[in-house]
C-alpha positions as CSV (number, residue, x, y, z in Angstrom):
1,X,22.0,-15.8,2.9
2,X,23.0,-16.1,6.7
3,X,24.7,-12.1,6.1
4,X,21.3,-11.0,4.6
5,X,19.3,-12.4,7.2
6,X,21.2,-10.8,9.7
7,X,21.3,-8.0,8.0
8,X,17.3,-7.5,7.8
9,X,16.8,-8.9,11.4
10,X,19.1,-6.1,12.8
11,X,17.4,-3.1,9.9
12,X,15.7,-0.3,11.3
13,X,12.2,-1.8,9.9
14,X,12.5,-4.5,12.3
15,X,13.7,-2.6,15.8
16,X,10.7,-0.6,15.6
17,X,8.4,-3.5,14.6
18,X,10.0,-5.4,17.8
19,X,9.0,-2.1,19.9
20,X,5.6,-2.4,18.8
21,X,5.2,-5.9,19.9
22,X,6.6,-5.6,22.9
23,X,4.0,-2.8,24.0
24,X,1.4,-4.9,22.4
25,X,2.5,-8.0,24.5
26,X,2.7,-5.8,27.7
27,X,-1.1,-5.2,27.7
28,X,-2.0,-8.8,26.8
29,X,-0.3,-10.8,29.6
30,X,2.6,-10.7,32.2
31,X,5.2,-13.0,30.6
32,X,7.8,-12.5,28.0
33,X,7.1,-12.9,24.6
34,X,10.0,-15.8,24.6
35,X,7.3,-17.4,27.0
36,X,4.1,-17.3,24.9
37,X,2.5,-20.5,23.7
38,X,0.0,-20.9,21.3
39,X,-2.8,-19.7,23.4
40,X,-1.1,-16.7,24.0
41,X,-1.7,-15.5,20.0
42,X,-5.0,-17.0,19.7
43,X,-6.0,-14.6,22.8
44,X,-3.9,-11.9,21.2
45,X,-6.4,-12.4,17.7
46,X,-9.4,-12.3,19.3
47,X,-8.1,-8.8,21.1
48,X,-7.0,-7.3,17.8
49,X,-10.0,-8.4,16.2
50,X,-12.3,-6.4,18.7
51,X,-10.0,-3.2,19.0
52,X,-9.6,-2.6,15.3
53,X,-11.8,-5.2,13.5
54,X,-8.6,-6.3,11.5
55,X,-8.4,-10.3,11.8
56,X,-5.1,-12.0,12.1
57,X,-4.5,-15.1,12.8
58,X,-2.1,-17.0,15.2
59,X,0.2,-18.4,12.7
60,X,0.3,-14.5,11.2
61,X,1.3,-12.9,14.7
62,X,3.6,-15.5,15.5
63,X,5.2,-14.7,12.1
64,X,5.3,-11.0,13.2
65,X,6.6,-11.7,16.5
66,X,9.5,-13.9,15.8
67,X,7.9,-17.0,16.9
68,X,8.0,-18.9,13.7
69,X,11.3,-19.2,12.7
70,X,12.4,-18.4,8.9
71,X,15.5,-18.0,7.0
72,X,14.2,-14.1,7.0
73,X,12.3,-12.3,9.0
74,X,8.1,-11.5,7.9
75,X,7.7,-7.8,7.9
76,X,4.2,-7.3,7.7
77,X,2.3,-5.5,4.9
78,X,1.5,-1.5,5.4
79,X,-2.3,-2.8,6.8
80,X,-1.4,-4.9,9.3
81,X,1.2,-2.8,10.9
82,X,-1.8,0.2,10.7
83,X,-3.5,-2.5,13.1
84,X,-0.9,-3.4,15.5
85,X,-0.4,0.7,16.0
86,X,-3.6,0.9,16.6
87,X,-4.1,-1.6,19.1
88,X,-1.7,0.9,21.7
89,X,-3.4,3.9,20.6
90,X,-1.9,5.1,17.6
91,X,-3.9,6.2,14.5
92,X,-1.9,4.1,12.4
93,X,1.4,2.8,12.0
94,X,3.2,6.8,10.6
95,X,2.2,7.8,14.2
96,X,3.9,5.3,15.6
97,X,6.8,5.7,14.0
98,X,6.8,9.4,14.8
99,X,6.5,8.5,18.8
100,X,8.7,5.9,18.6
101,X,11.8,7.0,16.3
102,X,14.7,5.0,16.2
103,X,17.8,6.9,16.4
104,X,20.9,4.8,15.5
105,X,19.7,4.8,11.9
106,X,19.1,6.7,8.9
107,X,18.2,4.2,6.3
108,X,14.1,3.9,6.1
109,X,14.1,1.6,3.1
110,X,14.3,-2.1,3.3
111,X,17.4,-3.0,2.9
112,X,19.3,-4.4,-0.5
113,X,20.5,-8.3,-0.3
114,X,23.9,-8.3,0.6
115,X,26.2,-9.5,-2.3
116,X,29.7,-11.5,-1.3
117,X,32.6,-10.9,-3.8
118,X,34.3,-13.9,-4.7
119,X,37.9,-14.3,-3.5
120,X,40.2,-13.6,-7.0
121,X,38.0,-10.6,-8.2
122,X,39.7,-7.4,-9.3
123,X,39.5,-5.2,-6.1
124,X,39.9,-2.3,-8.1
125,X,36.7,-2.4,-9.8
126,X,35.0,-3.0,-6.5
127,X,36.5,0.5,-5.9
128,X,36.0,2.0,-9.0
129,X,32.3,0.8,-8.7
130,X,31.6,2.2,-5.6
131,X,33.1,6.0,-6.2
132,X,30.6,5.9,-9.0
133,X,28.0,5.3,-6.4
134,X,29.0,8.0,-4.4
135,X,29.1,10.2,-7.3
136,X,25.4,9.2,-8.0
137,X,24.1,9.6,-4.5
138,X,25.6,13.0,-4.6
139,X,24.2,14.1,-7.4
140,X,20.1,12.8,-6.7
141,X,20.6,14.5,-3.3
142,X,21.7,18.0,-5.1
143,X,18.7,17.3,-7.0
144,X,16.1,17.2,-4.4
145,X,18.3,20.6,-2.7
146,X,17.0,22.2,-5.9
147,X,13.7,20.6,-6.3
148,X,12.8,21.3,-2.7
149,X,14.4,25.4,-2.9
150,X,11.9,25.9,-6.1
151,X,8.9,24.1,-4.1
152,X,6.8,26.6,-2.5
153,X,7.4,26.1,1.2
154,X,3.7,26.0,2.5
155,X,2.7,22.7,0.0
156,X,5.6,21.0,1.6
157,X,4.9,21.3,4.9
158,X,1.1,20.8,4.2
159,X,1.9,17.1,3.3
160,X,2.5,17.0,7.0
161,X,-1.1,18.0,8.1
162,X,-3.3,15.3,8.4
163,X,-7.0,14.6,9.4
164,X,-8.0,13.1,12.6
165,X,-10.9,11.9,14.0
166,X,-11.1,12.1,17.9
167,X,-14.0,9.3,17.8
168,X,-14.6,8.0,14.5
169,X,-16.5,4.9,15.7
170,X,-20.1,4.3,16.6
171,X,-23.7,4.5,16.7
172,X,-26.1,6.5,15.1
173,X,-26.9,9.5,15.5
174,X,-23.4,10.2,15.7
175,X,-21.5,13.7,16.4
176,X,-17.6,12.8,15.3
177,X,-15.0,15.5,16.1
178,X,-12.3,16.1,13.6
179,X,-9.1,17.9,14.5
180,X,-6.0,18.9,12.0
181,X,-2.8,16.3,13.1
182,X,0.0,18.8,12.4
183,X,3.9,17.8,12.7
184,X,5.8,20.9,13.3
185,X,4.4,24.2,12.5
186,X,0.9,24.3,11.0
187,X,2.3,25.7,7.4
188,X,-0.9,28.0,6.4
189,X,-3.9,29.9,7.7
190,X,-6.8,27.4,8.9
191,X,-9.1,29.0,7.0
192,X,-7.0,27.0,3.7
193,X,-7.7,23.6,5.0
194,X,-11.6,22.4,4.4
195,X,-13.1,19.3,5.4
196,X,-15.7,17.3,2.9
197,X,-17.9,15.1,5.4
198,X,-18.6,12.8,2.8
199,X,-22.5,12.6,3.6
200,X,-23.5,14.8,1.0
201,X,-24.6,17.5,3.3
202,X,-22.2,20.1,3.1
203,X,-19.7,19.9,0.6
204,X,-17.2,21.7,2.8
205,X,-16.2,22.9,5.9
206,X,-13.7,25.2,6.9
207,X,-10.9,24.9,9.5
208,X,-11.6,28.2,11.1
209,X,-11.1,26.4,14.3
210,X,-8.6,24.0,15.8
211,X,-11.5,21.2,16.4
212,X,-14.8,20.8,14.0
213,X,-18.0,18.8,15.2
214,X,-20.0,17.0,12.5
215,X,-23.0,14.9,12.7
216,X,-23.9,12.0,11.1
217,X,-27.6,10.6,11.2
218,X,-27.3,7.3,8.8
219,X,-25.7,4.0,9.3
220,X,-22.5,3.5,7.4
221,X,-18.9,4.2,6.1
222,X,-17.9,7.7,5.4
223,X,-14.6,8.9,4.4
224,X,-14.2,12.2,4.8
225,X,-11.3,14.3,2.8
226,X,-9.2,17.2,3.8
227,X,-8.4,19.6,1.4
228,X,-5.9,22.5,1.3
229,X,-6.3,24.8,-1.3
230,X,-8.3,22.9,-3.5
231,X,-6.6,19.7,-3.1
232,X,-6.7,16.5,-1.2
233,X,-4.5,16.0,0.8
234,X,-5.7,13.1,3.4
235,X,-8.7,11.1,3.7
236,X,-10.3,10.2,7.1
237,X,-12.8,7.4,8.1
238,X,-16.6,7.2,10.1
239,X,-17.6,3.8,11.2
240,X,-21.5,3.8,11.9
241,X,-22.3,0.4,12.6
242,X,-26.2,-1.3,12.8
243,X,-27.4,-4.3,14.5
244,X,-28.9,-6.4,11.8
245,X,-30.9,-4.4,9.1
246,X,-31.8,-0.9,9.6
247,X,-34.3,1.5,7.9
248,X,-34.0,5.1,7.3
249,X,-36.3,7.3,5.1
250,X,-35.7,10.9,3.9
251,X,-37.5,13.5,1.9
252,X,-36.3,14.7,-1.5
253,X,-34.1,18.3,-1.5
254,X,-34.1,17.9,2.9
255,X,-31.1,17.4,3.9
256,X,-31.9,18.6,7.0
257,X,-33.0,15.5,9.0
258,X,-33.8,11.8,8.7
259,X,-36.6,9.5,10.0
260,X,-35.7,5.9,11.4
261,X,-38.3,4.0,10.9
262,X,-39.4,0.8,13.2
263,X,-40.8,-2.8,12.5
264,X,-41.4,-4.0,15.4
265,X,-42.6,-7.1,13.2
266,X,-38.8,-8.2,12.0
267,X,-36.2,-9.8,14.0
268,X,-32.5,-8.6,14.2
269,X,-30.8,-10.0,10.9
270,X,-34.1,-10.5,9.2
271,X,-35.1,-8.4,6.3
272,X,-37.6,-5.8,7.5
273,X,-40.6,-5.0,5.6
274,X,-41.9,-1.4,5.5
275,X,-45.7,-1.1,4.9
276,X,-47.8,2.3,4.7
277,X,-48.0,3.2,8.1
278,X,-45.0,2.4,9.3
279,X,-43.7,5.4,6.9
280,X,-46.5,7.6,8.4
281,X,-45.7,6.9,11.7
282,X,-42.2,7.6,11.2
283,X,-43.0,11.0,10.1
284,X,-42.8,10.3,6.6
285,X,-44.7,12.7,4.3
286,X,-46.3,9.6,1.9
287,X,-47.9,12.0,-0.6
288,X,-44.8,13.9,-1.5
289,X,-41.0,12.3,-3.1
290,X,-39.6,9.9,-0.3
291,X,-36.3,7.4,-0.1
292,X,-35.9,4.5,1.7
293,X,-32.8,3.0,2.7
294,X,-31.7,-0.6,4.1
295,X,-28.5,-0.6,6.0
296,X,-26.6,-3.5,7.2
297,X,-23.3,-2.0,8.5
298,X,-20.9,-4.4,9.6
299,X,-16.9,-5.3,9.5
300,X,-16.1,-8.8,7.7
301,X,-13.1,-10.7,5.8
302,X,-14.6,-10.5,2.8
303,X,-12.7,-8.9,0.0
304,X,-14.6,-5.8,-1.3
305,X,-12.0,-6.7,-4.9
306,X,-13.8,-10.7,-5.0
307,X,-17.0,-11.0,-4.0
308,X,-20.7,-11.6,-5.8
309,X,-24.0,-9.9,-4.4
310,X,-27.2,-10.8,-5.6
311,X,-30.8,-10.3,-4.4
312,X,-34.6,-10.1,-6.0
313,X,-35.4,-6.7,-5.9
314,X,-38.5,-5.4,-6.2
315,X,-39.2,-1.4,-6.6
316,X,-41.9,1.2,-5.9
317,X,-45.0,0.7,-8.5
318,X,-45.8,4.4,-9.5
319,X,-46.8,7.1,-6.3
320,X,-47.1,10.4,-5.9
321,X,-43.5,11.6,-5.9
322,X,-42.3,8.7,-7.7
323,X,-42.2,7.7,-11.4
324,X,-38.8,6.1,-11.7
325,X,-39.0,3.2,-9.7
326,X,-35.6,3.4,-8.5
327,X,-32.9,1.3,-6.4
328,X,-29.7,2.1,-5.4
329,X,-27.2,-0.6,-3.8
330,X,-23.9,0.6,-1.6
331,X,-21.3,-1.8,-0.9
332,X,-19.0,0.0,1.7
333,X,-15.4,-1.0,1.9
334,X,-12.6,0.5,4.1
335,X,-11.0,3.0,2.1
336,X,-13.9,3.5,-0.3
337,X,-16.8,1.8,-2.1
338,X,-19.1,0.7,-5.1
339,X,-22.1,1.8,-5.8
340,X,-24.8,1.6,-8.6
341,X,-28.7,2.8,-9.2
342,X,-31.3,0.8,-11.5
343,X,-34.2,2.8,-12.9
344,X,-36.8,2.9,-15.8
345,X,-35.1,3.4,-19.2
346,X,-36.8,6.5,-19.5
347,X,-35.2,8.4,-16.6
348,X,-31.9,6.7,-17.8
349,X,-30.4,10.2,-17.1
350,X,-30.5,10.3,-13.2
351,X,-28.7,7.0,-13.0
352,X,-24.8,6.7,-12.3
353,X,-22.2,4.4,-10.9
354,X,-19.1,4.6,-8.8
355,X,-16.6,1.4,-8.9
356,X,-14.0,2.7,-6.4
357,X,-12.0,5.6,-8.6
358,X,-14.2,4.5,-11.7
359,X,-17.3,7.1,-11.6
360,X,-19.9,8.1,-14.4
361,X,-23.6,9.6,-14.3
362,X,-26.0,9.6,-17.1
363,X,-26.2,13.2,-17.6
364,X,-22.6,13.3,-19.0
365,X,-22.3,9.7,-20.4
366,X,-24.5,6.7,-22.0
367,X,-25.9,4.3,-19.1
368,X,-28.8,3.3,-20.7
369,X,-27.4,-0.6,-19.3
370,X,-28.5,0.7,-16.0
371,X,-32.6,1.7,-17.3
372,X,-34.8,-1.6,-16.3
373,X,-37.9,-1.5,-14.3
374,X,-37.9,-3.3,-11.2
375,X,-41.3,-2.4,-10.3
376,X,-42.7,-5.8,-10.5
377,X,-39.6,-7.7,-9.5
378,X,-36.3,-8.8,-11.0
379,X,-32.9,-10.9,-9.5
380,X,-29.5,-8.2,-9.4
381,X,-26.5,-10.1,-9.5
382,X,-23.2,-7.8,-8.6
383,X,-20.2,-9.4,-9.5
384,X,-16.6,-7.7,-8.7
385,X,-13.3,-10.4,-9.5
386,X,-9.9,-9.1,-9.0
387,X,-11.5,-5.4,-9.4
388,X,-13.4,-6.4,-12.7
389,X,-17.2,-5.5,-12.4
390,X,-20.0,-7.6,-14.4
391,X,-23.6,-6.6,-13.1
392,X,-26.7,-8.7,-14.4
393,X,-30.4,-8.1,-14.2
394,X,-32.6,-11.2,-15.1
395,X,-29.7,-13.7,-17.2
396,X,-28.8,-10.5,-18.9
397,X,-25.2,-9.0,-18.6
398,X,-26.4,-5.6,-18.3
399,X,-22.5,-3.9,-17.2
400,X,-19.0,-4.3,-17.7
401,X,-15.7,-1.9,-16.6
402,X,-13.1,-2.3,-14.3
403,X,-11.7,-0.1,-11.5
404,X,-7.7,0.3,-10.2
405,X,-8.0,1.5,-6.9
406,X,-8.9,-1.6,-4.1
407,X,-11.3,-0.7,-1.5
408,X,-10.5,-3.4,1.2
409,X,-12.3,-5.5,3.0
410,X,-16.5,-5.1,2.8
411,X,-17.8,-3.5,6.0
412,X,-21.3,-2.8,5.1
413,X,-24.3,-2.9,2.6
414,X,-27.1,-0.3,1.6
415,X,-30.5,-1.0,-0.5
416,X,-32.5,2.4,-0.7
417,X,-35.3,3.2,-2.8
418,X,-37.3,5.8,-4.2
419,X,-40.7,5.1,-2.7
420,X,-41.5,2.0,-0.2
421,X,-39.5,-1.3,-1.9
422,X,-38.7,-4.2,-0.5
423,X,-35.7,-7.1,-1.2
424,X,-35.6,-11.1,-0.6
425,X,-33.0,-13.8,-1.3
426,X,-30.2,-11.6,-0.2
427,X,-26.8,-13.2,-0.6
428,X,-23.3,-11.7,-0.2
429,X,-20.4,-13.8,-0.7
430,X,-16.3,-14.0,-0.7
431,X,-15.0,-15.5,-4.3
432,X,-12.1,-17.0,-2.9
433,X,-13.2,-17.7,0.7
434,X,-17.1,-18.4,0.3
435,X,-17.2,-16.2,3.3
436,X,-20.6,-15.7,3.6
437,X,-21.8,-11.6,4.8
């Protein structure tokens, strides 16, 4: 155990995660990590959790920096190092990695326990053993030789062309600049690389130019995709936070503009409620089809793979430009997010859901569990444990599928509906936790 623990404190893995800290440590405070007290990593979580909205705790960092002692060193999972990078200015923890290469290694894997031989074994078959290793190591690496020769040159080196976003935090309305992170030689024309915004306004965007500008008029989480040649080969992030609830209304086939729409008459973190005229005098055209969404955009703990969301939702009452009496709810996570739409049985077709991976609409499949009218009010429970989904309306199990893909931690909500509707006894909560949104 004492030759394995050496072994992974003096691995590659952990020289650059010691790099890391110290830069981190450099711009938190003059003394040497040795120094730090307990103080010291509660300041350091309350920094990280600002920068990057990632919360770790002070027993966690101490783990990562070496405080805590252990027969083996903590090497932290793939998210948390993205965070640490982050906090010095890195996109995540690949680019840091790529500025910070460590040279008196080759080996990226984590290294294999060390196994002691016995004193009275056969040192011959410790020899035999090991030229049959060498024989196998020689014969995977003249298999990736000739895997890599037949492998068209251009997809391999597109796997090094990511997407980056210059500024991919803020406020909205929001202009975000995207920009093509190449390592070496960009391996193809830029016209082969395309950008989906993931706002539903264009589908795509070519890279004609180095830099592309898009903008973003609703609150939430977008993750836009690069694609090269038809295929995907990164997925970005937009971050459009609110400040309690906000409203938004749009008119059906414009995608051209929104209308924010302000109640002066509800307080930040209260529910707002939308009346007639506060749709007309947002510009609203109230005699044609019209949406209305709720946003409350906002990072949190709680587990987007363990949580329950219920609510009493009431929908539009039939209107010009409405006759389904619809509601769609949007629970954003980091890396992607669920979604679902209630309507009257009858237009059963327009309805669809999308659990992380997990997506269906009712023009291609049988959601008739999703056709309920809301119109005169009914409780929603959404219910997602360890990635299993249950959704209710009334006492009814309406829903049940699953999903494989986790989307992270929750980092915002949206209510919209078709027509003016409004929503009471909202209530978001952690599983596990009982973190509360």
């Amino acid at each position: 155990m004492e030759k394995h623990s050496e072994q992974v404190e003096n691995s590659i893995f952990f020289k650059q995660l010691d790099i890391c800290c110290q830069k981190i440590a450099e711009q938190v405070t003059e003394k040497p990590i040795a120094e730090w007290t307990n103080s010291d990593y509660v300041k350091l979580s309350a920094l990280l959790s600002r920068k990057t909205k990632v919360h770790l705790s002070e027993s966690t960092l101490k783990r990562i920096f070496g405080k805590s002692k252990t027969s083996t060193r903590y090497y932290p999972q793939k998210a948390t190092r993205d965070a640490l990078a982050q906090y010095i200015g890195c996109r995540d923890w690949y680019e840091f990695e790529l500025k910070n290469p460590i040279t008196d290694g080759s080996n990226l894997s984590k290294p294999d326990p060390v196994v002691s031989v016995a004193p009275g074994i056969n040192k011959g078959r410790s020899i035999k053993k090991t030229v049959l290793l060498s024989i196998l190591l020689v014969c995977i690496v003249l298999a990736v030789i000739v895997f890599l020769k037949f492998l068209p040159s251009t997809e391999r080196s597109a796997e090094n062309v990511h997407l980056y976003s210059l500024n991919p935090e803020g406020q909205t309305p929001h202009s975000a600049l995207f920009k093509l992170n190449v390592k070496g030689e960009l391996p193809d024309s830029l016209s082969n690389f395309e950008i989906d915004f993931g706002d539903g306004k264009l589908k795509r965007s070519n890279f004609r130019d180095s830099l592309v500008n898009h903008y973003y008029e609703v609150p939430g989480r977008y993750y836009p995709q690069l694609y090269y040649k038809n295929k995907v080969i990164d997925t970005g992030y937009v971050y459009l936070q609110t400040r309690g609830w906000s409203v938004t209304g749009s008119m059906q086939y414009d995608t051209t503009r929104v209308y924010p729409i302000s109640n002066t008459g509800s307080a930040i973190g209260e529910i707002p409620r939308i009346l007639e005229k506060d749709i007309i005098n947002a510009g609203l055209d109230n005699k044609k089809t019209f949406f209305i969404a709720f946003t409350n955009i906002k990072p949190t703990n709680i587990s987007g793979d363990n949580f329950q969301l219920s609510a009493h939702l009431t929908t539009s009452k039939d209107r010009a430009g409405v006759r389904c009496s619809q509601v769609d709810v949007t629970v954003f996570g980091e890396t992607d997010y669920h979604s679902f739409d209630i309507m009257k049985l009858e237009c059963a077709a327009w309805t669809s859901y999308k659990f992380s991976e997990n997506y269906k609409e009712g023009k291609k499949n049988d959601l008739r569990e999703l056709g309920h009218d809301l119109s005169n009010g009914g409780e929603v429970k959404f219910q997602v444990e360890h990635q299993q989904i249950s959704l209710f309306v009334g006492s009814k199990k309406v829903l049940t599928t699953h999903y494989k893909k986790s989307i992270g931690k929750i980092m915002g909500v949206k209510i919209s509906f078709s027509g003016i509707g409004r929503f009471d006894n909202f209530q978001l909560s952690d599983l596990k936790t009982n973190e509360k949104f």
